[in-house]
Every structure is written in structure tokens, then in C-alpha cells.
C-alpha atoms as one frame of an Amber mdcrd trajectory, in Angstrom:
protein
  82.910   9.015  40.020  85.584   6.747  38.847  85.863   5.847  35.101  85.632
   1.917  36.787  82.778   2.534  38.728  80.642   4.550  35.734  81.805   1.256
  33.226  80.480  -1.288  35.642  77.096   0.495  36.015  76.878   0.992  32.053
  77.669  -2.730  31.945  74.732  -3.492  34.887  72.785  -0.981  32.684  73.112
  -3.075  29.539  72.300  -6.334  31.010  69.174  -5.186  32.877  67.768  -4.163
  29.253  69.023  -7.753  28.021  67.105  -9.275  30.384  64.215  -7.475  30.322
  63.902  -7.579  26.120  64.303 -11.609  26.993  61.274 -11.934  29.065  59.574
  -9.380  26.976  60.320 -11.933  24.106  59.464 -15.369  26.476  56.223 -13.461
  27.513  55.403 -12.391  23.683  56.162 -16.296  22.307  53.651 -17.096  25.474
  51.031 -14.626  23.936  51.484 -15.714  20.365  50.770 -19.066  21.944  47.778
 -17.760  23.621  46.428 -15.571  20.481  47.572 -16.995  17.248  46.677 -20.099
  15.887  49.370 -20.879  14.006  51.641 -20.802  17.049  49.395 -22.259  19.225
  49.144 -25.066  16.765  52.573 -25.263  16.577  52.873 -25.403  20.555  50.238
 -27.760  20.825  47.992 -25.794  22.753  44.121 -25.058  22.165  43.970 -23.041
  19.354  42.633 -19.411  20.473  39.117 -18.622  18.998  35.842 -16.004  19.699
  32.211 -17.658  19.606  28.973 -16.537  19.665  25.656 -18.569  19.985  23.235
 -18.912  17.746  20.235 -16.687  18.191  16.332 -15.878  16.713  16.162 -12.456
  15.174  13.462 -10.945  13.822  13.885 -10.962   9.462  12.533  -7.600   7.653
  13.560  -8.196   4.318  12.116  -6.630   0.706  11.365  -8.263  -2.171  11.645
  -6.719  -5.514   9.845  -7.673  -9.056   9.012  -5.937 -12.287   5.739  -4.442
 -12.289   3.122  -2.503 -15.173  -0.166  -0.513 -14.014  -3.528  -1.687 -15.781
  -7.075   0.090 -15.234  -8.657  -1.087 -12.144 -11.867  -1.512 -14.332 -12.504
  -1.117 -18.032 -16.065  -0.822 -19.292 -17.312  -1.744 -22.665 -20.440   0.047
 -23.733 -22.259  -2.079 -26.160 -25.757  -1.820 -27.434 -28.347  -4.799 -27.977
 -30.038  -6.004 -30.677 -33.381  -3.757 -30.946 -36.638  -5.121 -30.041 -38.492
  -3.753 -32.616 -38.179  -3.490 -36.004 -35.944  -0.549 -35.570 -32.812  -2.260
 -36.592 -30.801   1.319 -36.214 -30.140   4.100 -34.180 -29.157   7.533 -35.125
 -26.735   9.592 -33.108 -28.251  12.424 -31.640 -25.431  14.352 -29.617 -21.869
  12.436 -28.337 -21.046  14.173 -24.819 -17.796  12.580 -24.423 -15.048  12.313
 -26.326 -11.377  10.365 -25.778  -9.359  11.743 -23.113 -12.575  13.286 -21.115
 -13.180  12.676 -17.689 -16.679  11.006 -16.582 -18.650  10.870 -13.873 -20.753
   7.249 -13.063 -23.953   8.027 -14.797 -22.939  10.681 -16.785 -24.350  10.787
 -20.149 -21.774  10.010 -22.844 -24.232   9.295 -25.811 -27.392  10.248 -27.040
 -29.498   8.488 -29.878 -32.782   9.918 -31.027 -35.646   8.794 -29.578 -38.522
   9.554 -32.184 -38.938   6.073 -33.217 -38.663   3.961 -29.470 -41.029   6.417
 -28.056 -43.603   5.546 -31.016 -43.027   1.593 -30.699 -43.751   2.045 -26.955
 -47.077   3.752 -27.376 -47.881   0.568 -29.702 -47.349  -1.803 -27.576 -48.693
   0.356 -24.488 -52.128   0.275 -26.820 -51.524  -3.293 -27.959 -51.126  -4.256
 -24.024 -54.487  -2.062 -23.101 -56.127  -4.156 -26.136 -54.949  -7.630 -24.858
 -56.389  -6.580 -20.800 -59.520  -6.246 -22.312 -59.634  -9.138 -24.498 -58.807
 -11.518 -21.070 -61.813  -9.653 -19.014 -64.178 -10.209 -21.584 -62.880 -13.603
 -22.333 -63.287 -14.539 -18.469 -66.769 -13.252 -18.613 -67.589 -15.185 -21.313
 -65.609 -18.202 -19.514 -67.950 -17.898 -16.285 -71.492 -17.679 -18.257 -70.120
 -21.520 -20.292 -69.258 -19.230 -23.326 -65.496 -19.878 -24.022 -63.514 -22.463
 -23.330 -60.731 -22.759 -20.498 -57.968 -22.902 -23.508 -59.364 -19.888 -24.965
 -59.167 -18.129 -21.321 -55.415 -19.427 -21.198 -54.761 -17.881 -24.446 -56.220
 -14.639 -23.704 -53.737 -14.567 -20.733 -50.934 -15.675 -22.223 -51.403 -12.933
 -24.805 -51.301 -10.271 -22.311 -48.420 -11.219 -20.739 -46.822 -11.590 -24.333
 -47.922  -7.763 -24.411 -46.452  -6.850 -21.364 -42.986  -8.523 -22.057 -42.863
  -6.823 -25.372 -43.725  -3.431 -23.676 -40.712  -3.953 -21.238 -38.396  -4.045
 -23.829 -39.553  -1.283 -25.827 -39.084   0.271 -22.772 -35.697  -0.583 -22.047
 -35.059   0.304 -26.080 -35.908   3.946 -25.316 -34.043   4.229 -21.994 -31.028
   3.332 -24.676 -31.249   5.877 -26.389 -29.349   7.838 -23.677 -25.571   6.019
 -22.576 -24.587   6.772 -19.712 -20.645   6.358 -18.151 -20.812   3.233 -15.653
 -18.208   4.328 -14.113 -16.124   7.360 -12.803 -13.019   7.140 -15.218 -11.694
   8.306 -18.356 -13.150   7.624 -22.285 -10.496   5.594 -24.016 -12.812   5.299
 -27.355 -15.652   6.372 -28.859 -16.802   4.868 -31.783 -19.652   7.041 -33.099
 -20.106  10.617 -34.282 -23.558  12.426 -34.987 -25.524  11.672 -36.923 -24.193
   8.671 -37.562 -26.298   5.147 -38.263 -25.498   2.378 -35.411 -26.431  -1.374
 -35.382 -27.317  -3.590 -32.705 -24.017  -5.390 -31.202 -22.129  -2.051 -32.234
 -19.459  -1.471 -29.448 -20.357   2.424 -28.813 -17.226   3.203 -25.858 -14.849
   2.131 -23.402 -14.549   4.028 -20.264 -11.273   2.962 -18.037 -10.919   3.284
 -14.560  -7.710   4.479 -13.053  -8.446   5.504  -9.595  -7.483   3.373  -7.902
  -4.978   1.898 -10.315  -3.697  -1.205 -10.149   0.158  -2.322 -10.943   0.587
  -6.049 -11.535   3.845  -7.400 -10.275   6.050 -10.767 -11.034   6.685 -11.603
  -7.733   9.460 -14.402  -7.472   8.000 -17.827  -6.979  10.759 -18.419  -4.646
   9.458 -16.054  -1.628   5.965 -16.883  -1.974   6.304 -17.903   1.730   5.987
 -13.827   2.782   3.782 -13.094   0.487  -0.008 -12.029   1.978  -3.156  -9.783
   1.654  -2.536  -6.232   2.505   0.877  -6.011   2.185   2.240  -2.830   1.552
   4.834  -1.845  -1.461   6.547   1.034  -2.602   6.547   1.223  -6.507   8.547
   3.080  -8.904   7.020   3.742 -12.304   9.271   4.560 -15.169   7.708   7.545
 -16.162   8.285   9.266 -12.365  11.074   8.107 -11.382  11.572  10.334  -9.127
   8.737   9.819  -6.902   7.681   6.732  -4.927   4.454   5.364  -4.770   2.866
   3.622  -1.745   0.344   0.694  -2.430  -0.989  -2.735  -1.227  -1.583  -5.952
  -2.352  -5.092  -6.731  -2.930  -4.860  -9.794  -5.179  -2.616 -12.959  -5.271
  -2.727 -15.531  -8.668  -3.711 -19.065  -7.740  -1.134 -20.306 -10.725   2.390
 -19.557 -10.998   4.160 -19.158 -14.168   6.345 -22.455 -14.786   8.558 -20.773
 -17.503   9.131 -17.741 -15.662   8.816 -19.026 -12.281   6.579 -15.767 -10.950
   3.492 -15.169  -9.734   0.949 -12.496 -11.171   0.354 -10.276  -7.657  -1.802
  -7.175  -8.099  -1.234  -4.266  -5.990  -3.663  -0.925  -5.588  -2.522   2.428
  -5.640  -4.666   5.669  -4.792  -4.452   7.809  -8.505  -6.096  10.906  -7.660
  -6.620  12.874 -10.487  -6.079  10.345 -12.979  -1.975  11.009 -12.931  -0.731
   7.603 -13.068  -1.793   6.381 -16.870  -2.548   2.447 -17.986   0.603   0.619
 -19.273   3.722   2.126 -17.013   6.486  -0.068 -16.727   8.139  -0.029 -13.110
   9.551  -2.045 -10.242   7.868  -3.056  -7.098   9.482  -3.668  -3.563   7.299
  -5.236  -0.826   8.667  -5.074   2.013   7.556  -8.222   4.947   8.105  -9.104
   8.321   9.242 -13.199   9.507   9.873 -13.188  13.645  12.253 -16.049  15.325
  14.603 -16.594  11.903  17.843 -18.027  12.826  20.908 -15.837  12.583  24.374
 -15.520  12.990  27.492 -13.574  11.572  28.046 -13.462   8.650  31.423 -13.504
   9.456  31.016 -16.918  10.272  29.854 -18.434   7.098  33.257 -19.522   5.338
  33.158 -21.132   1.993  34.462 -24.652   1.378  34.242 -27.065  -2.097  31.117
 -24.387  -2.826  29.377 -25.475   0.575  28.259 -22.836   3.174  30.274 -23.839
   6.439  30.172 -22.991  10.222  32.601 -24.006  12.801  30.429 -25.145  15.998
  31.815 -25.687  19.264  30.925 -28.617  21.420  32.906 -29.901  24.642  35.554
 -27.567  23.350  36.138 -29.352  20.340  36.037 -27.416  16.973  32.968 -28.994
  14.657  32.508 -28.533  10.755  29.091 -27.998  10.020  27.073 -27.392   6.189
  24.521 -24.645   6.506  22.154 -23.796   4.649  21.651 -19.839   4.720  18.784
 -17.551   3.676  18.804 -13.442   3.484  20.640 -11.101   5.313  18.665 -10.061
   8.148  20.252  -7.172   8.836  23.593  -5.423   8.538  26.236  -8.223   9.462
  23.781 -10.865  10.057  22.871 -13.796   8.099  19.514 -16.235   7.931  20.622
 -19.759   8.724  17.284 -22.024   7.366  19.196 -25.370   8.041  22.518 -26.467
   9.693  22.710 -25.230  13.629  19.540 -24.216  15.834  19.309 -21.674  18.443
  21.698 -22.094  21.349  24.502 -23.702  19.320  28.164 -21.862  19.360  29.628
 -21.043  16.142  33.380 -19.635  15.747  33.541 -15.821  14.756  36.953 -14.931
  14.836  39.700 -18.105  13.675  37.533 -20.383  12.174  39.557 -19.841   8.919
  42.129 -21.783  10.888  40.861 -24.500  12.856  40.377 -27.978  11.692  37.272
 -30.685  12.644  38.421 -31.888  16.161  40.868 -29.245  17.555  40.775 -28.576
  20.984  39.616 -24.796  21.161  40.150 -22.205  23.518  36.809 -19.997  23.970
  37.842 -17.812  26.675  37.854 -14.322  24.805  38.657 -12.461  27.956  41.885
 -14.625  28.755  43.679 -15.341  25.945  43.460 -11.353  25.239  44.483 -10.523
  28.679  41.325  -8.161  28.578  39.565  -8.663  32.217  36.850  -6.079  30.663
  36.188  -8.140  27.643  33.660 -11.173  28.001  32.652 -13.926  26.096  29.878
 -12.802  23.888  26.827 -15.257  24.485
């Protein structure tokens, strides 16, 4: 081959490749057009952007607060005022001390019983003597004998003995305490021997299974707040484990200062392992079906405002949103702003401005044929 012939095909050569890097470069300016807004801007053309439409998702979201346990019951053994002219008891035997496990009707206290058991046998006599007083005074009544105010008086007198029996009675069934409820003694307050008045507080017994854990729940999410809930709780003195429990009681009255609500939650303490008085944090965890979502991506912030950028007759829209809790990973509450149905910009709504002319077609503007418009 000729040194001519080899130049002129180099030079053919050469302006192939010029040619083809122009169009490459006329068909990239077109795609820029197509794909970027700035250039499509620039070009006047619709500016290139990806929407989706506004949808109902269901909302699982948790809500946290500070929380302490308390007793689910604390009973306060106290003693009345004798009947009798027994104004004090002596401590037999104490059963029960702080710290000991009880049993409901277990006996915790024992007070001798010398002196209740002789007051009852009085008044058992004195009760016998008053019966037969009112049959002889209604004997007496029928024969014209006694008056009708001297039968009322005999009868009132024996149901004046049979009152006063009663509560001898009931004086001599306290001389044994029993536990009124299955828990733990927190205090006792006497010690053989010992001389007790009437009034005298004697023990406290708490209850801690079930415990309960009040929780400041946030005024603002009172709205998914209900009855048998469930919660997992973590108590600051196991933090590594996590407790499961339910609400069982909600506070009519929220705090105004602190702006929470007393909630009170019930957790099974077998055992007794959970004590009174743990600080810890609560999460409850609740369910709200057909919440508005989108993107998250396309919330942008403008002059502190939450904005979207709807869609209508192709036409890019500024809208002010009001948004709520991420639903879930990516996705975003909307309470106010767009409903269901609506398009809202996900990819270039950074760059758009209220009124542009807006090309939605994903698939075409990417020159992917296996890409559609998500809807």
C-alpha cells in the first residue's frame, strides 16, 4: 500500500472519530437537557423530575417516658381503740419481721388474750342476764304488770348487751394480726412484750407481685395511648434485662408544668425481684392504620417551614406540610398539607420553582424502557 493511500485512510480515520465525538457531544447536551435541571432550565425545556403519590401506611411507632415501680398494694395494720376498759395490749409473740415474706392470712402478730377472753365471758353473762330480764318483763307485760316502756327498755337493754358482746368479740379475734395480703413486711413496730395502745400503727405489708411502674407519658401522644397496651421497661438496677408489662391505669389530669400524664403499667414480679422505688424508662409501643406518608426525601426545608413540591397538570406546586413521626425507615407522617393520591417530587425538587413546567416521565428522560414511573 502506497504511503498516499495509507495517509488518506488515517485522514478518513481521524474524521470519522471527529464526527462521531460531535454527535456523542450533540446527543450528551440533548441528555443534559433531558436529565439535569439546570440545563434544562437553561434550554427552556420541562425541567426533569421523579414523583411518587401520596399513600396511607400503616404507623407503628414507640413512645418513650421516665418511669419508677411502686407496690401494687401497701397495707397498714392498725389496731382500734379497745372496747373495754382494756386500754392496752401486750405483745405475745411477733411472727414477722422486715424483709419476711407473707402469706394473706398469715399471722404476723400475736397479743395476749387473757384479758379479752375474760371481758367476753362478762358480757356473754351480762347478755344471758338481760334475755331473762325481757322474758320476765313480757310476762309481767301480758298479766297488766309492767308497762309497755318498761318492756321497751328491757329490749333495748339486750340488744345493748349483744352489741357490746360483738365487740368484745371482735377485741379478742385482735389479739391475733394476720398479713392481708401476700407480700413482703416493710415495718414492724412492736417487739414482745411490749405495751400497745389503741390507734398504734402495728405493720405495713407491701405488695410487689404484680408491681406496678408509673410512667410520664408525654401529653403530646396521648392520642395512642389505651388500656392494655403493652411496654417494655428498663429498670436501672437491671439494665440488662427487659421487662414486658401493660398498661392498666391512665390519670384523668395531666400535669400542666410538666406536660405528662401519670400512666401506670403492671408487671408480673415473681419472687418479689423487682423492689419498690426503681428508676427506669418505659417504651410503649402502638399501632395507628391509614397515616399519610411519603419520602422523606421529599420534605425540603424552607424559611423553617416543612415543604413538598406537588405536581398538578404538570406544573411544579409549593406546598407547607405539616409532618408527624417517621413511620418507618425512609418514610415520613404527613398530618396536614397533601392527602392521599396527590404527587409529590422525590428526586429535583431542590431545583424547581412554583410554576415550572415538569417533566414526570422517569422512564424517558433516563432512556430506561425498564424503569417506570413509581405510582
Amino acid at each position: 500500500m502506497s504511503l498516499t493511500i495509507q495517509r488518506v485512510i488515517g485522514i478518513g480515520v481521524l474524521v470519522l472519530a471527529m464526527v462521531g465525538v460531535a454527535l456523542w457531544q450533540v446527543r450528551a447536551q440533548r441528555a443534559m437537557v433531558q436529565w439535569d435541571p439546570v440545563e434544562a432550565r437553561n434550554a427552556n425545556q420541562p425541567i426533569p423530575v421523579r414523583t411518587v403519590k401520596v399513600d396511607k401506611k400503616d404507623r407503628e411507632e414507640t413512645i418513650g417516658g421516665t418511669a419508677v415501680t411502686m407496690p401494687a398494694r401497701i397495707a397498714t395494720i392498725t389496731i382500734p381503740m379497745s372496747s373495754s376498759e382494756v386500754a392496752e395490749r401486750t405483745v405475745k409473740t411477733v411472727t414477722s419481721w422486715p424483709g419476711s415474706l407473707v402469706k394473706q392470712g398469715q399471722t404476723i402478730i400475736e397479743f395476749e388474750p387473757a384479758l379479752f377472753q375474760q371481758v367476753v365471758r362478762e358480757r356473754d353473762a351480762t347478755l344471758s342476764q338481760a334475755n331473762k330480764e325481757l322474758d320476765a318483763m313480757q310476762k309481767l307485760f301480758a298479766q297488766k304488770a309492767a308497762s309497755g316502756l318498761q318492756l321497751e327498755t328491757a329490749k333495748v337493754d339486750v340488744e345493748t348487751a349483744k352489741l357490746k358482746l360483738d365487740l368484745a368479740k371482735r377485741d379478742l379475734d385482735l389479739t391475733v394480726i394476720h398479713s392481708p395480703v401476700d407480700g413482703v413486711v416493710e415495718e414492724v413496730n412492736v417487739v414482745p412484750q411490749g405495751q400497745v395502745g389503741g390507734n398504734s400503727t402495728l405493720a405495713v405489708v407491701t405488695q410487689l407481685d404484680p408491681i406496678y411502674v408509673q410512667m410520664d407519658y408525654p401529653m403530646e401522644r396521648l392520642d395512642s395511648l389505651k388500656l392494655g397496651q403493652t411496654a417494655e421497661i428498663v429498670l436501672d438496677a437491671f439494665p440488662q434485662d427487659t421487662f414486658t408489662g401493660k398498661v392498666t391505669r391512665i390519670a384523668p389530669v395531666v400535669s400542666t408544668k410538666s406536660r405528662v400524664l401519670p400512666v401506670t403499667l403492671e408487671i408480673p414480679n415473681p419472687a418479689n425481684r423487682i423492689k419498690a422505688g426503681i428508676a427506669g424508662f418505659v417504651r410503649i409501643k402502638s399501632a395507628k392504620s391509614g397515616a399519610t406518608a411519603v419520602p422523606t426525601v421529599a420534605v425540603i426545608k424552607k424559611d423553617q417551614k416543612s415543604m413538598v413540591v406537588c405536581v398538578e397538570n404538570s406544573r411544579a406546586k409549593m406546598r407547607e406540610v405539616r409532618t408527624g413521626a417517621v413511620i418507618h425507615e425512609g418514610e415520613i407522617e404527613i398530618l396536614d398539607g397533601v392527602k392521599p393520591g396527590e404527587e409529590v417530587v422525590v428526586y429535583g425538587q431542590k431545583d424547581v420553582r412554583e410554576d415550572d413546567v415538569v417533566n414526570v416521565d422517569w422512564a424517558q428522560w433516563t432512556h430506561r424502557s425498564d424503569l417506570a414511573p413509581q405510582h
